[in-house]
C-alpha positions as MATLAB code, in Angstrom:
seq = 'XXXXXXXXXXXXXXXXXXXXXXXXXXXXXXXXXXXXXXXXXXXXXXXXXXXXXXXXXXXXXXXXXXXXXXXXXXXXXXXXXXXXXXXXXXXXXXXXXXXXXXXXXXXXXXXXXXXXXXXXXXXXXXXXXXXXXXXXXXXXXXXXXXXXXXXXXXXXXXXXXXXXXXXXXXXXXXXXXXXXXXXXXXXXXXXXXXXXXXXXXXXXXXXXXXXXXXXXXXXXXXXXXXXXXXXXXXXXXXXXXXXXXXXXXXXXXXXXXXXXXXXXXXXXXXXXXXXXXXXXXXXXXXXXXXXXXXXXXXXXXXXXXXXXXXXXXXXXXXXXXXXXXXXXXXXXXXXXXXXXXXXXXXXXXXXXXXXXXXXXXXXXXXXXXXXXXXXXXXXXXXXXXXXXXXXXXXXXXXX';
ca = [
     128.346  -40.110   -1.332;
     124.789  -39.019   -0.333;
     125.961  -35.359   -1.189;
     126.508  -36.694   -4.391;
     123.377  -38.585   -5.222;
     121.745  -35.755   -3.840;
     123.351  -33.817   -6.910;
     122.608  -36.187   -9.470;
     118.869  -36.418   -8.262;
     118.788  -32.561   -9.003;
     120.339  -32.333  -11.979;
     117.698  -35.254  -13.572;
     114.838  -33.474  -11.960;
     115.900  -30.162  -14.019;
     116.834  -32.172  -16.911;
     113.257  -33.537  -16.396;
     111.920  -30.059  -15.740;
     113.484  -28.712  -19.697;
     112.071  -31.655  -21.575;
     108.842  -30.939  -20.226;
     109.223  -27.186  -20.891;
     110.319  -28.364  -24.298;
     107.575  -30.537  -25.067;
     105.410  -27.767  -23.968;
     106.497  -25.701  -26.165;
     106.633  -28.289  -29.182;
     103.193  -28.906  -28.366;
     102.044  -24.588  -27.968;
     104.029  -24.429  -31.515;
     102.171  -27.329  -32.968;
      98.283  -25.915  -31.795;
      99.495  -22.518  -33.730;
     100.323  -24.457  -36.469;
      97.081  -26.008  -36.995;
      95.511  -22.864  -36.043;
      92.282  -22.653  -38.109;
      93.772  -18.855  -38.416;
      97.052  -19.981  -39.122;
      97.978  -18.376  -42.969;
      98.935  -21.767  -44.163;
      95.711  -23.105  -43.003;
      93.042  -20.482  -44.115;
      95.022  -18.164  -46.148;
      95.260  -17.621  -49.878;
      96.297  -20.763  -51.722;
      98.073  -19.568  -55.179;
      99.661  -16.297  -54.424;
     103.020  -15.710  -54.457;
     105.507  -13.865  -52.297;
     107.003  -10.962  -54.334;
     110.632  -12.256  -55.816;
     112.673  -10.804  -58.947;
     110.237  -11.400  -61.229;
     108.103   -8.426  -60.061;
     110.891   -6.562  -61.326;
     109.794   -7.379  -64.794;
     106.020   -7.826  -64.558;
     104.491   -6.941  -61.217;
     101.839   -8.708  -59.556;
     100.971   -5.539  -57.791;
      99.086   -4.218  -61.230;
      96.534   -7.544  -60.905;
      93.368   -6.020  -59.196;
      93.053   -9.672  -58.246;
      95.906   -9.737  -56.415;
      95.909   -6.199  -55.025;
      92.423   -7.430  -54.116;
      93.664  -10.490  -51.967;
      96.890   -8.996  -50.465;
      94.686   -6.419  -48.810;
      92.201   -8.781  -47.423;
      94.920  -10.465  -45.975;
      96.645   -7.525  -44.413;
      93.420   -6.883  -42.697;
      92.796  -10.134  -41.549;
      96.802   -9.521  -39.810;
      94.866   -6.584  -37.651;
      92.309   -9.187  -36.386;
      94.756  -11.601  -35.439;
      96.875   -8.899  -33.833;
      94.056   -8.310  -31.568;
      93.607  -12.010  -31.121;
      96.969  -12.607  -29.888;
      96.981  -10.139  -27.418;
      93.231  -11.266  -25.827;
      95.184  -15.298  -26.253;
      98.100  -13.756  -24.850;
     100.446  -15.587  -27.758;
     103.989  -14.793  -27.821;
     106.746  -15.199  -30.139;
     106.448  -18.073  -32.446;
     103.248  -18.619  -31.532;
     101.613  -15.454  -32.924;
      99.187  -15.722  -36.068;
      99.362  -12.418  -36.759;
     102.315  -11.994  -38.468;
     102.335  -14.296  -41.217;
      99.539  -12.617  -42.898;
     101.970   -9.442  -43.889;
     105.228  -11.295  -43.734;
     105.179  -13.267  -47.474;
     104.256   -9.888  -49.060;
     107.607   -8.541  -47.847;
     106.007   -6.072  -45.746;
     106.470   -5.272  -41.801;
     105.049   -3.916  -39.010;
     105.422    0.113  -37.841;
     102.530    0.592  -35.659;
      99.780   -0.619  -33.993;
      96.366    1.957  -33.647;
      95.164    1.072  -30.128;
      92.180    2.253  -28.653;
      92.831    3.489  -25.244;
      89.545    3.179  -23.483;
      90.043   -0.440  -23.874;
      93.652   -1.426  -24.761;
      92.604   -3.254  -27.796;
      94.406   -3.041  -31.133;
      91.873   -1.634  -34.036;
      94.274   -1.057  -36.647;
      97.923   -1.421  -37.685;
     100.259    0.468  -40.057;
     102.629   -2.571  -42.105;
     105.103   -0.515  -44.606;
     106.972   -1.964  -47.414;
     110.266   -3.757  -45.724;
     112.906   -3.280  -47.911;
     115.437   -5.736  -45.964;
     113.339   -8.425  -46.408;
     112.641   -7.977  -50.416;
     116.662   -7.529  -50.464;
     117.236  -11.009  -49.310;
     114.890  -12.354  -52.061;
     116.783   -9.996  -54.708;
     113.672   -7.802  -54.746;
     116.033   -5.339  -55.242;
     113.218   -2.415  -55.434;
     109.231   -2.263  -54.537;
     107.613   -3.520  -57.569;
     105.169   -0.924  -59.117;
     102.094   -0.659  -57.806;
     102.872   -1.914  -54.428;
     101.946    0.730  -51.942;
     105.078    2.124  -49.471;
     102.616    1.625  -46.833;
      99.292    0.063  -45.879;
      96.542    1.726  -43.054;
      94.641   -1.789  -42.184;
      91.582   -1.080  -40.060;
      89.130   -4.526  -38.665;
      85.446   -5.086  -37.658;
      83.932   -5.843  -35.256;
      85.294   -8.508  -32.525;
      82.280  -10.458  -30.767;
      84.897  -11.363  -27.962;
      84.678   -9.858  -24.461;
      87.455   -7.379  -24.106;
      86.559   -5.564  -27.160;
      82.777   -6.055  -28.081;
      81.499   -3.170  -25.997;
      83.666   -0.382  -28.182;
      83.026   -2.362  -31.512;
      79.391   -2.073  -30.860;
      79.638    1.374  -29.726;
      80.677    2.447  -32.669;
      78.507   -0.136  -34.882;
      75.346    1.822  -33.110;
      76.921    5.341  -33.649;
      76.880    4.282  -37.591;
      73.611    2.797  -37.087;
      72.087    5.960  -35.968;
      74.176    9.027  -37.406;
      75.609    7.173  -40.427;
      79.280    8.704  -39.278;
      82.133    7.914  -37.484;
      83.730   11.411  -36.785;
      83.200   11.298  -33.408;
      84.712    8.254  -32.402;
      88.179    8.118  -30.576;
      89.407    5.496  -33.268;
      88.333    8.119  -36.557;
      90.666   10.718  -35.124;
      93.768    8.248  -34.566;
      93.121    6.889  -37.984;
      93.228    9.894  -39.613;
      96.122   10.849  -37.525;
      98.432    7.997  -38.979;
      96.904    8.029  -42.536;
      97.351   12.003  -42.864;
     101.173   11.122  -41.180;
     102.211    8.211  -43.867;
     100.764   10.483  -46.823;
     103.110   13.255  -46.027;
     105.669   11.175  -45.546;
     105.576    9.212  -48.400;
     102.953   10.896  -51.024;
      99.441    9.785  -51.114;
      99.842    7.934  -54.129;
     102.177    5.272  -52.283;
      99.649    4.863  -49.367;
      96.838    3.245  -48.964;
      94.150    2.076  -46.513;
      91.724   -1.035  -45.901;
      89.108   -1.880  -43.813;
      86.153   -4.867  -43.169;
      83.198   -4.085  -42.263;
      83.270   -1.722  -39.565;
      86.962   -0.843  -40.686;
      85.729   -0.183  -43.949;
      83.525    2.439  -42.602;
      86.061    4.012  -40.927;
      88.512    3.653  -43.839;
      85.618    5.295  -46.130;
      85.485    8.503  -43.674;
      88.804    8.722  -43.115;
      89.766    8.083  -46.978;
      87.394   10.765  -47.441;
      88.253   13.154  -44.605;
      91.976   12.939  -46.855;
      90.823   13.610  -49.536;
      88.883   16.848  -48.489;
      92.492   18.032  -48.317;
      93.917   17.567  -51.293;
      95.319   13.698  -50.223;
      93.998   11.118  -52.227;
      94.892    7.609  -50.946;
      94.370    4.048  -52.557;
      91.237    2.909  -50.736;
      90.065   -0.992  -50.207;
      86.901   -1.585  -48.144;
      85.237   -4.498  -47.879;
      81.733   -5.329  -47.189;
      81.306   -1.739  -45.726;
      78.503   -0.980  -43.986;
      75.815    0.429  -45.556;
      72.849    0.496  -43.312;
      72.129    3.345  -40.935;
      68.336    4.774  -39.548;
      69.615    8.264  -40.763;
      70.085    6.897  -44.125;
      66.172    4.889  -44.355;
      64.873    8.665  -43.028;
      66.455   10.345  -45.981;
      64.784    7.529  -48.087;
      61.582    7.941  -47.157;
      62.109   11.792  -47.273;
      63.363   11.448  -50.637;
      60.008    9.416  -51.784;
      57.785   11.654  -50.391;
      59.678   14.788  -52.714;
      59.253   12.184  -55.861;
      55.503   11.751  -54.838;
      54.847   14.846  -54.685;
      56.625   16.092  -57.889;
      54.138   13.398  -59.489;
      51.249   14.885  -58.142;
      52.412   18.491  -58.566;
      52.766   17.458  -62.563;
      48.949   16.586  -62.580;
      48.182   20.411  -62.552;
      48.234   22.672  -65.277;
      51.079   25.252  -64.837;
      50.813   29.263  -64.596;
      52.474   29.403  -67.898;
      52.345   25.844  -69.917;
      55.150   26.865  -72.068;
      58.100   27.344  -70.050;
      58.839   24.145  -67.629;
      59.592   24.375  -64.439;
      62.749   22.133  -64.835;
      64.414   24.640  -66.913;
      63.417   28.144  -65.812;
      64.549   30.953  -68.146;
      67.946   32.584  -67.430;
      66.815   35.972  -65.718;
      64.584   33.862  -63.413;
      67.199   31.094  -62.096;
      67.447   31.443  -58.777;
      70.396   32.398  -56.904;
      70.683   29.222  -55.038;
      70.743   27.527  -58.652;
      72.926   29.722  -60.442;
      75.712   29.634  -58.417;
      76.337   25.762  -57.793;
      76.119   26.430  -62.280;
      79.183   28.993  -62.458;
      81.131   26.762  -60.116;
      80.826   24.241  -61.941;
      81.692   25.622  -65.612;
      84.758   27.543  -63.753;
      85.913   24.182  -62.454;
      84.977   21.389  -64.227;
      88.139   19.881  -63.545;
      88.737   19.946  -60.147;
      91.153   17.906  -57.744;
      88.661   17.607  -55.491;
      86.979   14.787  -57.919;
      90.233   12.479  -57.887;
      89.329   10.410  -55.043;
      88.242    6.556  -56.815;
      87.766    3.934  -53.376;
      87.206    0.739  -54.129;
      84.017   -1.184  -52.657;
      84.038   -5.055  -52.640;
      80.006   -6.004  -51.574;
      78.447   -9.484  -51.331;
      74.934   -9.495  -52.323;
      73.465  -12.128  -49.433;
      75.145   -9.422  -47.000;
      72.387   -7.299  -45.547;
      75.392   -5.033  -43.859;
      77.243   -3.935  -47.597;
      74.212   -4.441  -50.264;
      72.611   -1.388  -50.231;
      75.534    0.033  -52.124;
      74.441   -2.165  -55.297;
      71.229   -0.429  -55.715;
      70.778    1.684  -58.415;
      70.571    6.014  -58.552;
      67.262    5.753  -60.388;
      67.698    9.770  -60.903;
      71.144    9.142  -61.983;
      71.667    8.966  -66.190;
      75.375    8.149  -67.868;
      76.988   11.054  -69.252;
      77.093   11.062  -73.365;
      79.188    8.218  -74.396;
      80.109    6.640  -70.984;
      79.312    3.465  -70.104;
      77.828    3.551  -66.927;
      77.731   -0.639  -66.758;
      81.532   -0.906  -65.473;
      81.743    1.964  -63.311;
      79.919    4.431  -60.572;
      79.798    7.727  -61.824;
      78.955   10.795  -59.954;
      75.812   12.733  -61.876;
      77.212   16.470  -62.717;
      80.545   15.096  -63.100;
      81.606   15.306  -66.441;
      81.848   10.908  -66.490;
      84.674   11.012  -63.985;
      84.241    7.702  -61.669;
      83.107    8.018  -58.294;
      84.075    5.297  -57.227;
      84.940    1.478  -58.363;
      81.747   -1.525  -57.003;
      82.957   -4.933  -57.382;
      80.220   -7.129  -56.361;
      79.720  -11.156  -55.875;
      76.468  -12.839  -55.862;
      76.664  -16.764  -55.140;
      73.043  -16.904  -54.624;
      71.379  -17.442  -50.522;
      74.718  -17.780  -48.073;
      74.488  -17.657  -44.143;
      75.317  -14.189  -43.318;
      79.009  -15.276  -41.589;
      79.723  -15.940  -44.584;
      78.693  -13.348  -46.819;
      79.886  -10.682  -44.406;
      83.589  -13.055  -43.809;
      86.864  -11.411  -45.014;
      87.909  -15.019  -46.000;
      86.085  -15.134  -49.007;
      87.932  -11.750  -50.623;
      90.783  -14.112  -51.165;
      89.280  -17.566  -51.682;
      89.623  -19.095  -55.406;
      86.947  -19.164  -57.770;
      85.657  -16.380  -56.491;
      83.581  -14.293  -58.707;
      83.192  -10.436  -59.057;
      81.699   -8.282  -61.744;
      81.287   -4.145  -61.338;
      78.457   -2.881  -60.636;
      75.805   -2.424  -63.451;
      74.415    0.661  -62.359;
      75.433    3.942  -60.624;
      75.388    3.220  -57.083;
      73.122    5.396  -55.471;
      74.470    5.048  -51.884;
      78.320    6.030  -53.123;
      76.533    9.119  -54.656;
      75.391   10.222  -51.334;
      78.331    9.585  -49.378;
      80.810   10.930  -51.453;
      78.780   13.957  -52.590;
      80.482   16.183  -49.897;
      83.648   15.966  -52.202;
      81.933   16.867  -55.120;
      80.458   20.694  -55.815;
      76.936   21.128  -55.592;
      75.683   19.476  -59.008;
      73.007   20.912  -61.599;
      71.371   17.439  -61.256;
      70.200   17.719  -57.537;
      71.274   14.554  -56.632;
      69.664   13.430  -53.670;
];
């Protein structure tokens, strides 16, 4: 009889034991619920998962929602590296439902090895899941896969690479010699061979949007040109105020050069006579007329900048050397001077007046409603100087 008891006391101790485990769990599964990161909670409100529809008219060829989807894909790569620092596990990982309703999955994660924390992730389209919605194929315009690259973390484990390679911007304006550019462009260069570079594409915030700029760019320089989605990309660097001020001492001292008489007042010195062009300036001329139509001017990123953000809104100010080539409007899009009107690149920009800077420079608001963008009204000065390495050397000098 007491060997019995004995039994029954055990078995309503573990019985005891599971409903606490249970409620533990209930309770774990609850908190990630009402995660303030939780999709339901602080994703987009009024976009829908892809379904048969898309078939017919795709949501894919709305820049609005190409716009949103990406935002959200990248804010997947922050919560990736969120629920490994958290240490979440199976249903209670955030990450994951910021990729899932778009039908797409995950294939890799880019980890930086000198810390262990995930940077970047690769999501491609995942045809199972659109199957069992009777997506029966990808709608057009949605990319086979996605390269999603995050900021900057302020958390422990990760803030001393993130601000390793903020600084290395900060001071050299370039990324190419970080561990995380190489691995980047490893999987980005991988996917577009794969695939095709016209059913890839790559995002970034912030400091991922400077790498996905380089990178992006690095591609293209080979003859790849991916869909490109950065947001508030950073576009402050001391190398960049020393070519400023460089670049207003030359205009100064054009001005005071054109006080002075010249040697001979009727020829200008902007347009010397043929036989005296020099060599340096012919030859940029016959490449140009020889190839006027070059691949290497097919790359078009897009740039999403908030005004109130001192990080991205350098890229709204205007090339004041820059003019719009004969009947382009130069209002809606960037052009690259010397380029025959081909855009440089797109500059969607929202202004909603002062905002605290967490704000201006948050991912959240790329997919919040009401939100208003307009392009750029003016040629973007800064996209002229970092994409002029894909461009040949241009009659107009372009600083």
């Amino acid at each position: 009889m007491e060997k019995k008891g004995v039994l029954e006391e055990i078995k309503v101790e573990e019985k005891s034991l599971e409903t606490e485990e249970e409620e533990a769990r209930k309770v774990e599964s609850e908190k990630a619920e009402s995660h303030p990161y939780a999709f339901h909670v602080s994703g987009p409100r009024n976009v829908s998962s892809p379904n048969w529809r898309d078939l017919i008219s795709s949501s894919w060829k709305d820049e609005n929602y190409k716009r949103t989807v990406m935002a959200c894909f990248i804010q997947g790569v922050y919560l990736l590296e969120l629920d490994r620092q958290e240490n979440r596990m199976g249903a209670d990982v955030l990450a994951p439902k910021w990729w899932l309703p778009f039908k797409y999955k995950l294939s890799r994660t880019l980890v930086d090895e000198r810390d262990g924390s995930i940077f970047g992730a690769l999501l491609e389209w995942d045809r199972s899941a659109a199957l069992a919605d009777l997506v029966l194929i990808r709608p057009s315009g949605a990319p086979r896969a996605v390269l999603a690259l995050r900021g900057t973390l302020l958390k422990s484990p990760t803030i001393r690479r993130d601000i390793q390679d903020d600084l290395r911007f900060l001071a050299w304006e370039s990324l190419k010699g970080s561990v995380r550019f190489g691995i980047a462009l490893e999987a980005l260069r991988s996917v577009a061979e794969s695939y095709g570079s016209n059913n890839v594409c790559i995002a970034g915030h912030s400091l991922g949007a400077g790498f996905a700029l380089q990178v992006g760019k690095a591609l293209a320089k080979e003859g790849l040109f991916v869909d490109a989605h950065l947001f508030n990309p950073p576009s402050v660097s001391i190398a960049m105020s020393l070519r400023s001020m460089g670049e207003k001492a030359g205009i100064a001292w054009q001005r005071v050069r054109s006080m002075f008489p010249q040697k001979d007042e009727g020829q200008s010195l902007k347009d010397p006579a043929p036989g005296e062009m020099g060599l340096m300036n012919w030859l940029p001329r016959l490449h140009w007329n020889k190839a006027p139509n070059s691949g290497l001017r097919k790359w078009v990123p897009h740039l999403y900048v908030n005004d109130s953000d001192y990080i991205c809104c350098h890229y709204s100010q205007a090339d004041q050397q820059s003019e719009a080539p004969a009947g382009v409007d130069h209002g809606k899009e960037n052009f690259r001077p010397g380029n025959n009107g081909q855009v440089a690149a797109k500059l969607f920009v929202t202004s909603k007046g002062k905002q605290r800077f967490m704000e201006a420079h948050g991912l959240e608001q790329w997919w919040s409603e009401g939100l208003q963008l307009q392009m750029a009204l003016n040629n973007s000065r800064l996209i002229n100087r970092q994409l002029k390495s894909l461009y040949p050397d241009n009659i107009n000098n372009t600083k």
